[in-house]
C-alpha positions in Angstrom: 52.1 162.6 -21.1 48.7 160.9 -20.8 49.7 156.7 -19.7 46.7 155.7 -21.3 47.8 156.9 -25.1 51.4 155.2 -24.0 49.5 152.0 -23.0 47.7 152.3 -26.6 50.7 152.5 -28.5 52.5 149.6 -26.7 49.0 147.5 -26.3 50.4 144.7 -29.1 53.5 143.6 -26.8 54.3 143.0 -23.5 57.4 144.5 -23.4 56.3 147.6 -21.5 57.2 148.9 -18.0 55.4 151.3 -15.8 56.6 151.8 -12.4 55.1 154.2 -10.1 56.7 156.0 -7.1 53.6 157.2 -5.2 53.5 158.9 -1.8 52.5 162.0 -0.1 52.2 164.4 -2.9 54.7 163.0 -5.7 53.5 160.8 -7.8 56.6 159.5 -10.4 55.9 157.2 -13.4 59.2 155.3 -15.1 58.2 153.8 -18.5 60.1 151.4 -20.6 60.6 148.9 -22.9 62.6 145.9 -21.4 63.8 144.2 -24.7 65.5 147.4 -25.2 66.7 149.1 -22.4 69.0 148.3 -20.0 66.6 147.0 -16.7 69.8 146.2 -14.5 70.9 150.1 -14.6 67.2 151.1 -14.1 66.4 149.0 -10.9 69.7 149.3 -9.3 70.3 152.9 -10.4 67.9 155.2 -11.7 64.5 153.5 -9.5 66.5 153.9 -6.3 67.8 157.8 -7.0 64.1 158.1 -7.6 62.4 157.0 -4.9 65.2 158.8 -2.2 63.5 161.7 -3.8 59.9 160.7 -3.4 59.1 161.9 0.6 59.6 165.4 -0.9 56.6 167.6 -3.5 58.9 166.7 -6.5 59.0 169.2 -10.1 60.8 167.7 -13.3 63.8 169.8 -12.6 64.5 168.4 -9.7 64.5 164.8 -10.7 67.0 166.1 -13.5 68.8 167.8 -11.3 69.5 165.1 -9.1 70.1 162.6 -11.7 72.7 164.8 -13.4 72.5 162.8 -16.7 74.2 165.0 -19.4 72.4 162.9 -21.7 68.9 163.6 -20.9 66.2 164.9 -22.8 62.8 167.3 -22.0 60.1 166.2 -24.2 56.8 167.6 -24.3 55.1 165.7 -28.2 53.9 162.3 -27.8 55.7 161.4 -31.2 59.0 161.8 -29.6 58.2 159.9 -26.2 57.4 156.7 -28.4 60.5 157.4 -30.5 63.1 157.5 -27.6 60.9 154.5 -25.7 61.6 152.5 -28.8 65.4 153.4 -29.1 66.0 152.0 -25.4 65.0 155.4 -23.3 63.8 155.4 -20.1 61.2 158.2 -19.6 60.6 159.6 -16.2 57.5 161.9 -15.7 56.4 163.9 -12.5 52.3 164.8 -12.5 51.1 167.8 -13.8 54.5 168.7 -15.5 54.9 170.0 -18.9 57.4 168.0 -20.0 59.3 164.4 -19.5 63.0 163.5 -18.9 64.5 160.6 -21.1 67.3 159.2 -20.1 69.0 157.0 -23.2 70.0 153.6 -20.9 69.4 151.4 -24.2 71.1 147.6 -23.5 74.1 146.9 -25.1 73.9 144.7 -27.6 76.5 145.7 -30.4 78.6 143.8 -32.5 82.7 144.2 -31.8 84.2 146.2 -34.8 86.0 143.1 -37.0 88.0 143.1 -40.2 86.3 143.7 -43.8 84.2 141.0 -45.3 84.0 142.0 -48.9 86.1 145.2 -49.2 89.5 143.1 -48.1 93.0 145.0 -48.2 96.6 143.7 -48.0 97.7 146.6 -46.5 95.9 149.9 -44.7 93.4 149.5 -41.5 91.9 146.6 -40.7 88.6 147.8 -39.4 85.1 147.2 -40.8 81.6 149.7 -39.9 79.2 148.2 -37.9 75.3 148.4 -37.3 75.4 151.4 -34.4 75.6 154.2 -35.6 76.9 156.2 -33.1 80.0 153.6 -33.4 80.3 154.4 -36.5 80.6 158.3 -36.5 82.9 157.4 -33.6 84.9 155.8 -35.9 84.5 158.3 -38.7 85.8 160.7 -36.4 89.0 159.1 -35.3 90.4 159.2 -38.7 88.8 163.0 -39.5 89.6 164.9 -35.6 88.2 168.1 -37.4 85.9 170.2 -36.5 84.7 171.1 -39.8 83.3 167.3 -39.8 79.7 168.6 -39.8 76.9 166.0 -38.7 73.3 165.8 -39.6 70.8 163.9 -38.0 67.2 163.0 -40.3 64.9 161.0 -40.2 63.0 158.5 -42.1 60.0 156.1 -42.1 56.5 156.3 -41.6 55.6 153.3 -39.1 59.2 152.7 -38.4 61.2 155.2 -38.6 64.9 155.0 -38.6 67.7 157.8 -37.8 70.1 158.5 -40.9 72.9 160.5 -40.7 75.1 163.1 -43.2 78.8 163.7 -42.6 80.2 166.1 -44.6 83.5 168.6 -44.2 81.6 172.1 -44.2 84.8 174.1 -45.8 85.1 171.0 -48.8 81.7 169.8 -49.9 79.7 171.4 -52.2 76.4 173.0 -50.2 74.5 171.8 -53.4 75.5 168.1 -53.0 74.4 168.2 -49.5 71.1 169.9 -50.3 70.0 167.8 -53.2 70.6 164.6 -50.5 69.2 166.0 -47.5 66.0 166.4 -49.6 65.8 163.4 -51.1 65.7 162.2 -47.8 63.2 164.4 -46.1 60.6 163.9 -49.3 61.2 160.0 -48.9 57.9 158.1 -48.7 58.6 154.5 -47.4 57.3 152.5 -44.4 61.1 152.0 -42.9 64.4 151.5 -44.4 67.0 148.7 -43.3 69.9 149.2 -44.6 71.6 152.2 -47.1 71.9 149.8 -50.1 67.8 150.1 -49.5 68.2 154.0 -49.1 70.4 154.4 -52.3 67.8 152.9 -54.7 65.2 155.1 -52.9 67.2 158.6 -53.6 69.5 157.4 -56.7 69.0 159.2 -60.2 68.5 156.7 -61.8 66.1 153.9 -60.2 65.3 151.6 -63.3 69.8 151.8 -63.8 71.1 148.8 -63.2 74.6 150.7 -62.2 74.4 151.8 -58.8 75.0 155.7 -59.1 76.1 155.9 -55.1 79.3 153.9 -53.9 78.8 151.3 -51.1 81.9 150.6 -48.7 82.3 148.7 -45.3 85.4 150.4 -45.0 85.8 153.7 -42.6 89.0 154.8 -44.8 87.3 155.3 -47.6 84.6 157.2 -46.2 87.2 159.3 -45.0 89.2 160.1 -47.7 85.6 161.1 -49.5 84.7 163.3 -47.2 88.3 164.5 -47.8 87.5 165.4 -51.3 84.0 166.7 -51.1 81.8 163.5 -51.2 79.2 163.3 -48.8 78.5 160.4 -46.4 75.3 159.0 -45.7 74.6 156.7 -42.9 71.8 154.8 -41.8 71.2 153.1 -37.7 71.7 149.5 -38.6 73.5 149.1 -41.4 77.3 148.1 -41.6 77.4 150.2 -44.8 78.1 153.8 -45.9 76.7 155.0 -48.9 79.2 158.0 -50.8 78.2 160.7 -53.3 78.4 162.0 -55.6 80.3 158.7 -57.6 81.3 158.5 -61.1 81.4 154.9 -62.7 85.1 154.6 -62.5 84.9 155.1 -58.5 83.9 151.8 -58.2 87.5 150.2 -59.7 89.1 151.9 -57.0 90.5 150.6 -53.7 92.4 152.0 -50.8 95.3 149.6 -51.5 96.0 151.5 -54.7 97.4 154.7 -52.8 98.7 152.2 -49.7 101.0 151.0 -52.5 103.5 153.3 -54.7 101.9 154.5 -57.0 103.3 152.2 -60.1 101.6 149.3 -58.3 98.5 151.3 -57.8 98.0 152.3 -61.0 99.2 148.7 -62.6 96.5 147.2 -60.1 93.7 150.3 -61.3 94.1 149.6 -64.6 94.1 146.1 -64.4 90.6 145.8 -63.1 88.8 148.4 -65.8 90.4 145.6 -68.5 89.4 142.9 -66.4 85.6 144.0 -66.4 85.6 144.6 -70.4 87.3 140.9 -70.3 84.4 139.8 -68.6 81.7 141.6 -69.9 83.1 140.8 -73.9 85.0 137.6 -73.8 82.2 135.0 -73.7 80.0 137.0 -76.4 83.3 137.2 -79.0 82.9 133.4 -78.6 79.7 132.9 -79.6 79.8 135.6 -82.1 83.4 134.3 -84.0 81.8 130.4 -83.8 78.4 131.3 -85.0 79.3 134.5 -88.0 82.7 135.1 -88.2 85.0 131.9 -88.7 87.6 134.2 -90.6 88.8 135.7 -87.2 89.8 132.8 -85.8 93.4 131.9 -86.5 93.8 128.1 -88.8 95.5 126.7 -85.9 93.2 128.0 -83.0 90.6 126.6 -85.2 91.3 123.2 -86.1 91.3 122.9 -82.1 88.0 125.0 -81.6 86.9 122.2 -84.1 87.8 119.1 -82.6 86.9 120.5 -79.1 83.1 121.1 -80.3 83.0 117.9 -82.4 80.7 116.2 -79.8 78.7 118.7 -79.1 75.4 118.8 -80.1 74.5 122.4 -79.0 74.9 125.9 -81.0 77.8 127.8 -79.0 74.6 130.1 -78.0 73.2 127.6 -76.6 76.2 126.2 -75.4 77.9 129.7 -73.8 74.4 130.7 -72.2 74.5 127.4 -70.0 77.8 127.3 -69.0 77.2 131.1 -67.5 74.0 129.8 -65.9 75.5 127.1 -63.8 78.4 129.6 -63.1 75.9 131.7 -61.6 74.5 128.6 -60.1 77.9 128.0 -58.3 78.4 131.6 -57.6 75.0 131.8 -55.6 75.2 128.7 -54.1 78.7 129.1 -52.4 77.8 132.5 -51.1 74.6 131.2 -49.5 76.2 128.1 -47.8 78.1 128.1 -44.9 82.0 129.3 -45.0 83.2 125.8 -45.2 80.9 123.9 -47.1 80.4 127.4 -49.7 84.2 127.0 -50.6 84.0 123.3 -51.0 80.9 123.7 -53.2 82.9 126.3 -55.7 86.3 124.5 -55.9 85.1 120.9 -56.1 81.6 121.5 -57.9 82.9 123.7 -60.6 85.3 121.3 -61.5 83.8 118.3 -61.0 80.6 119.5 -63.4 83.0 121.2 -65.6 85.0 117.7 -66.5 81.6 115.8 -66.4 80.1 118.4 -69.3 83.3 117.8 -71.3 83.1 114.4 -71.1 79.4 114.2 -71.5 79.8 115.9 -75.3 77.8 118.4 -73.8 80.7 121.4 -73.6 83.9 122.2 -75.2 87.5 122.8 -73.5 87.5 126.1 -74.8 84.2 127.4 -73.7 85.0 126.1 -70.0 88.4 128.4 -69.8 86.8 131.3 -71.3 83.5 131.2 -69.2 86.0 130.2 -65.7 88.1 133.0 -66.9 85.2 135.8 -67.2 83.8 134.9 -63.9 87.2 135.5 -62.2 88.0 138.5 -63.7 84.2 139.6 -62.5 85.5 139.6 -59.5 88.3 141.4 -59.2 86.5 144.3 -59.2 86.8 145.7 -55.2 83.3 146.7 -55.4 81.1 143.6 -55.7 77.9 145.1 -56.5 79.3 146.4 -59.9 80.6 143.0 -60.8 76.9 141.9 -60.4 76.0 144.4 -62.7 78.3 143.4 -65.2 77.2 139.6 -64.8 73.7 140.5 -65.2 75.0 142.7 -68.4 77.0 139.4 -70.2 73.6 137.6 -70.7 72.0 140.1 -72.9 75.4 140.9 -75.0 75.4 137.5 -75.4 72.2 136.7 -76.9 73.1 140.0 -79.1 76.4 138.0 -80.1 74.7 134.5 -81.0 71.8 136.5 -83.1 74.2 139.3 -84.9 77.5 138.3 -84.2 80.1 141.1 -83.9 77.2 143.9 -85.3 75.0 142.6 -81.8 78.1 143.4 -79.9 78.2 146.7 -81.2 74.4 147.6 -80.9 74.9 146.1 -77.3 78.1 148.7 -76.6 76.5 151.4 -78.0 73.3 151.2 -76.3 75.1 151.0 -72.7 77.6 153.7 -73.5 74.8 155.7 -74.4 72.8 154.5 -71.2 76.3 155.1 -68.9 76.4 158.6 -70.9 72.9 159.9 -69.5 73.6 158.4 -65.9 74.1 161.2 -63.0 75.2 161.0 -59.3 73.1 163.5 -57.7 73.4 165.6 -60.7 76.8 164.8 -61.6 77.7 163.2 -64.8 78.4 159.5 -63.9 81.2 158.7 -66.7 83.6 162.0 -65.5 86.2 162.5 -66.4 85.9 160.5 -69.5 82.3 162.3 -70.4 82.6 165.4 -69.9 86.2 165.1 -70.6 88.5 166.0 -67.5 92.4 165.2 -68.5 93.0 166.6 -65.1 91.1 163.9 -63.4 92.8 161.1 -65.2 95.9 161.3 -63.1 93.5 160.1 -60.1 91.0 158.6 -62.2 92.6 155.5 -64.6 95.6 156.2 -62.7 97.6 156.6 -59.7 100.2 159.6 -60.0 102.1 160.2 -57.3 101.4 162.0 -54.6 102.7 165.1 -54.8 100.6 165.0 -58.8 97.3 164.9 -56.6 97.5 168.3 -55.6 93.8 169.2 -57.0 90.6 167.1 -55.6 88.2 165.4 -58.7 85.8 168.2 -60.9 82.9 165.6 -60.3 83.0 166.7 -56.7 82.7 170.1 -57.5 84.2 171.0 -54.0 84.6 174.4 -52.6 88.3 174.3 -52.1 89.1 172.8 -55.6 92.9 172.4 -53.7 93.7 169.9 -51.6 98.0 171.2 -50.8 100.0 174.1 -52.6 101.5 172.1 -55.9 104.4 173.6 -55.5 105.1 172.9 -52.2 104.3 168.8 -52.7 107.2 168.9 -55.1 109.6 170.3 -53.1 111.9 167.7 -51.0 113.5 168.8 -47.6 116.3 167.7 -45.8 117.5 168.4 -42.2 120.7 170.6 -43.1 118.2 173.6 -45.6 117.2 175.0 -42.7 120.7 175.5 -41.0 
């Protein structure tokens, strides 16, 4: 490897290390980067094992030998010298040799493996991804110790190009699922990626949907009971997230609680959140639309109140309903921007604080502050938060729908998502299974939770090549100590 192209590719920082080990006839040169390898280890360890060497004519396979780093790698192109330099190697090279020796000695810098931030369970593991990725196949692995866990390593970025990885279980996951990602990947075009919530809008069916068509989670269990049922994983060096596919729409109402709990809870708590996102999505637009068209729905009592409540108001409810969600939204951004401390403060006391100042001001009614407080919390009880932003962004257009066509702009505004949610796929799959095509099978694990020994038979959308995930009979069958006596 020519010093002078290494000196040319590093000539913008100051961060590189050459040290030479000259005398008699062996001439040794160590490069590497010392913001991201480990230079304790290297001058106390590797430098010194070197240079004991050094009296002696030295090869390339006798520094490896001597070293005995299981780890180490020859390499011969340029492009993977400067790839290994940048992920904290240390490259050793003897003159006139055909190849290098890399030794990985990068400097640890990781972040310890903490508790969920946004995925939060009452029960289950407490353990959350983090941004190595070698930790976080580690951790992968601890709950899957099989060897049919098959690992793929790719690669992407032009400038800076960053290590992805694909888990899948060989004898469960559809070889077409795990083709149609693995190219997606290799005919990426991009400078570098960040993080996979960047990488699942690059390779996503649909990039103009504003539904995310591959599920997000911070949470290893759930990548592992995916793989369990055919999904495949995709992870990316640096992100805390794990990207799962294929997904249908109703993937993202799940959450590992619901089969930590019996299943009556589980499927309560399921079910509860699909009516809980309709509640959000439809509950402020019915306002505007009964207030502005429809009077006749509202019952004489409810109204008479509706009446006094808006008497000071000077605003149509359109109006009216479209800034109430905006300063919502206001509240919603701000606290998650601020600090822990002052972000809770700033939600509590500022939503209630402007809330009674806009009633008092003429500018609101009662009514439209408990139906606009009680969308935004049912928005988010959905476990995954980037569908509930999909749904807020959603409201605002049904909304204006409701306040020009009352109850018909609902409907033109249902249809035209339906119809939208019908044409979505996850890597080919339909997005709205089992509901579109229908799948009555899939509805036991689906809108509800059976119980276990109902589960028998993995979801259709996966497509998987063991369809089975136990015998059924056998889950039905209970056994006690004394049968086999």
């Amino acid at each position: 490897m020519n010093t002078e192209i290494i000196r040319k590719w590093f000539s913008h920082t100051a961060e590189l290390i050459i040290e030479d080990i000259e005398e008699r006839d062996s001439h040794v040169r160590v490069y590497f980067l010392k913001s991201m390898a480990d230079t304790k280890l290297i001058y106390t360890k590797i430098l010194p094992e070197l240079r004991k060497l050094s009296p002696h004519p030295l090869k390339i396979e006798d520094v490896e030998s001597h070293l005995g780093v299981p780890t180490s790698q020859r390499l011969a192109k340029q492009q993977d010298v400067i790839n290994h330099l940048l992920k904290g190697s240390v490259y050793i090279h003897v003159n006139q040799a055909p190849y290098g020796l890399a030794i990985p000695v990068a400097a640890e810098n990781k972040r310890n493996i903490a508790r969920p931030e946004i995925e939060t369970n009452v029960l289950g593991p407490q353990q959350a991804f983090v941004e190595d990725l070698d930790t976080n196949i580690a951790i992968i692995r601890k709950y899957l110790t099989s060897p049919q866990l098959f690992h793929e390593q790719l690669w992407v970025g032009e400038s800076a190009r960053q290590e992805v990885a694909l888990l899948y279980m060989e004898e469960i996951v559809n070889p077409e699922n795990v083709q149609t990602i693995r190219q997606r990947i290799q005919d990426l075009q991009t400078d570098g990626l960040i993080d996979t919530n960047m990488l699942s809008q690059y390779i996503s069916d649909n990039e103009l949907s504003l539904f995310p068509t591959l599920l997000q989670t911070e949470r290893p269990d759930r990548v592992a009971d995916g793989l369990q049922n055919g999904q495949v994983a995709i992870l990316i060096e640096g992100s805390p997230f794990v990207l799962l596919g294929p997904t249908a729409l109703f993937h993202f109402f799940e959450s590992p609680d619901d089969y930590y709990f019996r299943w009556s809870l589980g499927t309560f708590t399921r079910l509860l959140r699909m009516i809980a996102m309709l509640v959000s999505l439809l509950l402020t637009p019915l306002y505007v639309a009964a207030l502005t068209f429809h009077y006749e729905m509202i019952p004489a009592d409810l109204l008479l109140s509706l009446a006094q409540s808006r008497a000071r108001v000077p605003f149509p409810p359109l109006f009216e309903a479209l800034m109430m969600e905006i300063i919502i939204e206001l509240l919603r951004e701000a606290g998650a921007r601020l600090p822990t401390k002052v972000g809770q403060t700033i939600g509590i006391v500022g939503g209630i604080v402007i809330g009674q100042a806009a009633v008092q001001a003429g500018i609101t009614s009662n009514i439209l502050i408990i139906i606009v407080a009680f969308g935004a919390l049912s928005s988010f009880i959905a476990p995954s938060y980037v569908i509930g932003s999909t749904i807020r962004v959603i409201r605002f257009p049904v909304i204006v729908l409701a306040g020009i066509l009352g109850l018909m702009g609902i409907m033109v505004a249902m249809s035209f998502l339906i119809s939208h949610l019908l044409r979505i796929t996850s890597l080919g799959r339909p997005y709205m299974s089992p509901l579109y095509p229908v799948r009555l099978g899939d509805w036991k694990n689906t809108y509800f939770r059976a119980p276990y020994s109902f589960l028998a038979k993995r979801l259709s959308i996966f497509q998987s090549r063991n369809p089975l995930r136990y015998g059924r009979k056998e889950a039905h069958q209970i056994h006690n100590l004394d049968e086999d006596e």
